[in-house]
C-alpha positions as CSV (number, residue, x, y, z in Angstrom):
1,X,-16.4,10.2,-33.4
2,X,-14.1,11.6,-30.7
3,X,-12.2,14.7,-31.5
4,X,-8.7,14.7,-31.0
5,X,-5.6,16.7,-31.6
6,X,-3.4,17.1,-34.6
7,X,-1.2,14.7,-35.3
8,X,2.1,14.3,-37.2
9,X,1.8,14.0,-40.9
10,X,4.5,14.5,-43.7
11,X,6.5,11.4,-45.2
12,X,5.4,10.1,-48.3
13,X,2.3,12.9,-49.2
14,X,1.6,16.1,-50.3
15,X,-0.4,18.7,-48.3
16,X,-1.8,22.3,-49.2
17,X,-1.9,25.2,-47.0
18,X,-4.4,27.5,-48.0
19,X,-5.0,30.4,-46.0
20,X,-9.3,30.6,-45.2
21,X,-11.4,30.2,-42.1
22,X,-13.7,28.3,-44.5
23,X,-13.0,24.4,-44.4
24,X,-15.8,23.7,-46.6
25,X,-14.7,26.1,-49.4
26,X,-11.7,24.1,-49.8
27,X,-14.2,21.5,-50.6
28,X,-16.0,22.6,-52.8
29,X,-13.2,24.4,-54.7
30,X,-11.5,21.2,-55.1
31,X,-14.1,19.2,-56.1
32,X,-14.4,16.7,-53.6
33,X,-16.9,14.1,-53.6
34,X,-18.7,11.3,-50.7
35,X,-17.3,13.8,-48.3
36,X,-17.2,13.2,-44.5
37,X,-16.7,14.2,-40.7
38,X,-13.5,12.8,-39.5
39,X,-11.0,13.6,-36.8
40,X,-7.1,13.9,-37.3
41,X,-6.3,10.4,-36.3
42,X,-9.0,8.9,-39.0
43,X,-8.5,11.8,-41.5
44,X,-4.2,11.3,-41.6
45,X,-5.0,7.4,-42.1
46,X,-7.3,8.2,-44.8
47,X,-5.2,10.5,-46.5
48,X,-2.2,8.0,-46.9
49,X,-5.0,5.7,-48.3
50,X,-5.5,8.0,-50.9
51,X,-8.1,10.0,-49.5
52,X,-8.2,13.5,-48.9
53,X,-8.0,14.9,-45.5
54,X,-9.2,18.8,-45.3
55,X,-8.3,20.4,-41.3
56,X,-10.2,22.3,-39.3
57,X,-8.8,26.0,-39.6
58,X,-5.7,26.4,-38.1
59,X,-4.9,29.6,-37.5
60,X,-6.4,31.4,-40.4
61,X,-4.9,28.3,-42.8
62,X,-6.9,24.7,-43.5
63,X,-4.8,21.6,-45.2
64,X,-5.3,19.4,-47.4
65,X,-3.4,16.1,-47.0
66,X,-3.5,13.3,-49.2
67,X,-0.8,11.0,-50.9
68,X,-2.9,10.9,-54.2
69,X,-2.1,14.9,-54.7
70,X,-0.2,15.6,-57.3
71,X,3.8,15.7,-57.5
72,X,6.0,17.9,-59.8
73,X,7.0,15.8,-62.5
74,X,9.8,14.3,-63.8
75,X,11.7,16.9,-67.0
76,X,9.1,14.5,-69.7
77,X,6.0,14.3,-67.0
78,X,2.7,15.8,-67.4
79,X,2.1,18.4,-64.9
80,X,-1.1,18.2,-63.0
81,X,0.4,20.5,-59.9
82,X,0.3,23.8,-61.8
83,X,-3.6,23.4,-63.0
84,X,-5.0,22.7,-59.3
85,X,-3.1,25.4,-57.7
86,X,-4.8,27.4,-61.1
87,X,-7.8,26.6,-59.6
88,X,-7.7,27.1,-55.8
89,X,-5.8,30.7,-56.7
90,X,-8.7,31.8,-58.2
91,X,-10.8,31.3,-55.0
92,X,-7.9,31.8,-52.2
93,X,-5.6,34.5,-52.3
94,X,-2.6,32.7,-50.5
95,X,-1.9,28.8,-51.5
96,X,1.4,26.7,-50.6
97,X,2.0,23.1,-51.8
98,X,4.3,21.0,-50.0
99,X,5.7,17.1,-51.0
100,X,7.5,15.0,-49.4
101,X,8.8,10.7,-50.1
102,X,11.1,10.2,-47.7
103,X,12.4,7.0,-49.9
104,X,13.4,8.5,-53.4
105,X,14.4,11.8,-51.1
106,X,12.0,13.5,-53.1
107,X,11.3,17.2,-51.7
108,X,8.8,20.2,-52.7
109,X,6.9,24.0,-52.1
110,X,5.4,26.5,-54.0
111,X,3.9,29.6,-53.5
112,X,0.6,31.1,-55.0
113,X,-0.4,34.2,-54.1
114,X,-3.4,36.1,-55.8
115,X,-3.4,33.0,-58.5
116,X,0.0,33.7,-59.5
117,X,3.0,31.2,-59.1
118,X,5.7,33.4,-57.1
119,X,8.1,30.8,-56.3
120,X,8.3,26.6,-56.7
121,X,11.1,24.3,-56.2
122,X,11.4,20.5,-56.1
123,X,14.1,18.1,-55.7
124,X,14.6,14.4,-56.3
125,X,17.3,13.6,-54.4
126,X,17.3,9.7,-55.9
127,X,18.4,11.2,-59.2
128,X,20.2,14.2,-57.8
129,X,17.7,16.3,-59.9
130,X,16.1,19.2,-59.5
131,X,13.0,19.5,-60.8
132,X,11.8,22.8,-60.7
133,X,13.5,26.1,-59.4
134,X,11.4,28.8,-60.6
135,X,11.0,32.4,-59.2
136,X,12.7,34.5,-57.0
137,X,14.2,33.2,-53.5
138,X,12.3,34.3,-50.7
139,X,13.6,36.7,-47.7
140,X,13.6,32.9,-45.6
141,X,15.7,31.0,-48.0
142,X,18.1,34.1,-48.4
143,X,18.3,33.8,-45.0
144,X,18.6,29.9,-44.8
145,X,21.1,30.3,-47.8
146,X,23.7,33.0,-45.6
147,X,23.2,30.6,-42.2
148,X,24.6,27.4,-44.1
């Protein structure tokens, strides 16, 4: 397989940043089974086959990008988002979640730090609904919030 360079990802998927220099702790942490080498081209296609792609570190962070990770659910939804992030905080000290689907405008992060939930927000812009709003704003969204 040739190696290549990152590639764009985003619409229609959720990724996690997880900050390690240990790819294969990712792995094993989430459980992942029939694992394999792949490069970004191979891996991105995978992930929006339901598959999930895990990065090489970047930067002190790996991904994890799949459209089969979990969403924040509707108000009446179970919630399988809160229970994996459980699960890689107890392993990784700093975990973000981002979602994206471009077509219901649907729009999501969270922070983890030390396996605690600092802040999450999610918005379905489809049903003009916020999903989740929970913690503190951060110092960026202050910012982002006196800017607009």
């Amino acid at each position: 397989m040739d190696a290549d360079n990152p590639i764009p990802f985003g619409y229609k998927c959720a990724w996690l940043a997880i900050q390690t220099d240990d790819p294969d702790a990712v792995v094993s942490t989430l459980g992942l089974m029939g694992v394999r080498n792949s490069n970004w081209k191979q891996g991105i296609e995978s992930a929006y086959r339901g598959e999930v792609f895990v990065t090489p570190v970047i930067n002190d962070w790996v991904l994890t990008v799949s459209n089969s990770l979990p969403e924040y659910p509707e108000k009446k939804g179970k919630d399988n988002l809160t229970p994996l992030i459980g699960i890689l905080g107890k392993k990784f000290t700093n975990v973000q979640y981002f979602g994206t689907h471009r077509v219901v405008d649907y729009h999501a992060w969270l922070l983890a730090k030390n396996g605690k939930i600092i802040r999450r927000y999610a918005f379905l812009g489809e049903k003009g609904e916020t999903l989740c709003d929970e913690g503190e704003l951060t110092t960026e969204e202050k910012e982002l919030l006196t800017t607009a």
